[in-house]
C-alpha positions in Angstrom: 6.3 -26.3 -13.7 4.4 -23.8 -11.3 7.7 -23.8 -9.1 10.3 -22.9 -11.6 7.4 -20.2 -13.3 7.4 -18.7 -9.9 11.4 -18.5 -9.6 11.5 -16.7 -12.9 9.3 -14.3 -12.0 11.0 -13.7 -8.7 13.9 -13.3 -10.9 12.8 -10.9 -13.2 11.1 -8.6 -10.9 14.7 -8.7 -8.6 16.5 -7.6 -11.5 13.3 -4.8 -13.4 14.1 -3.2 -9.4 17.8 -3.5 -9.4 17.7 -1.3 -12.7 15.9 1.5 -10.8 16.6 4.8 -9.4 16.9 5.2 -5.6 14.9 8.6 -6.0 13.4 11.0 -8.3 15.4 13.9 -10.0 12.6 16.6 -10.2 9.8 17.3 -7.2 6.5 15.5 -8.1 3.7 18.0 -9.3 0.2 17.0 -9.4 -3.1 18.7 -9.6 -6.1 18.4 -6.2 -9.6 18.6 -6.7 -10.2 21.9 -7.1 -7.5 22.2 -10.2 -4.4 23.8 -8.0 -0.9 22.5 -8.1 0.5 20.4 -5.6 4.4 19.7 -5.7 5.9 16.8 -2.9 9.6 17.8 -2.3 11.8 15.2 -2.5 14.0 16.0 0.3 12.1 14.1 2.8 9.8 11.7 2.7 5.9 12.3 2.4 3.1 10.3 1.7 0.2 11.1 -0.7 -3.1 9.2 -1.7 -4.6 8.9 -4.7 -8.7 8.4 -4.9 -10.4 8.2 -8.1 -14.0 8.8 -9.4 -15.7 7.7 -12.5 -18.1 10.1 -13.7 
């Protein structure tokens, strides 16, 4: 039972990423620390963290 649950979730996540764009349309925008817009260009590839605080 814990195989063929496995296989359909294999299955479902092949096709969920199938249905997907390759890339984004519009540049990612998103705002730093101190408030200021950042935008990633989507004409190369970059690579961006994300750290979170709860206060």
């Amino acid at each position: 039972m814990r195989r063929k649950l496995v296989v359909l979730m294999a299955m479902v996540l092949l096709v969920l990423t199938a249905c997907g764009k390759d890339s984004a349309q519009e540049p990612i925008t998103l705002k730093d620390q101190n408030s200021k817009v950042v935008t990633f260009p989507q004409d190369k590839p970059s690579l961006f963290f994300f750290i979170t605080t709860y206060t």
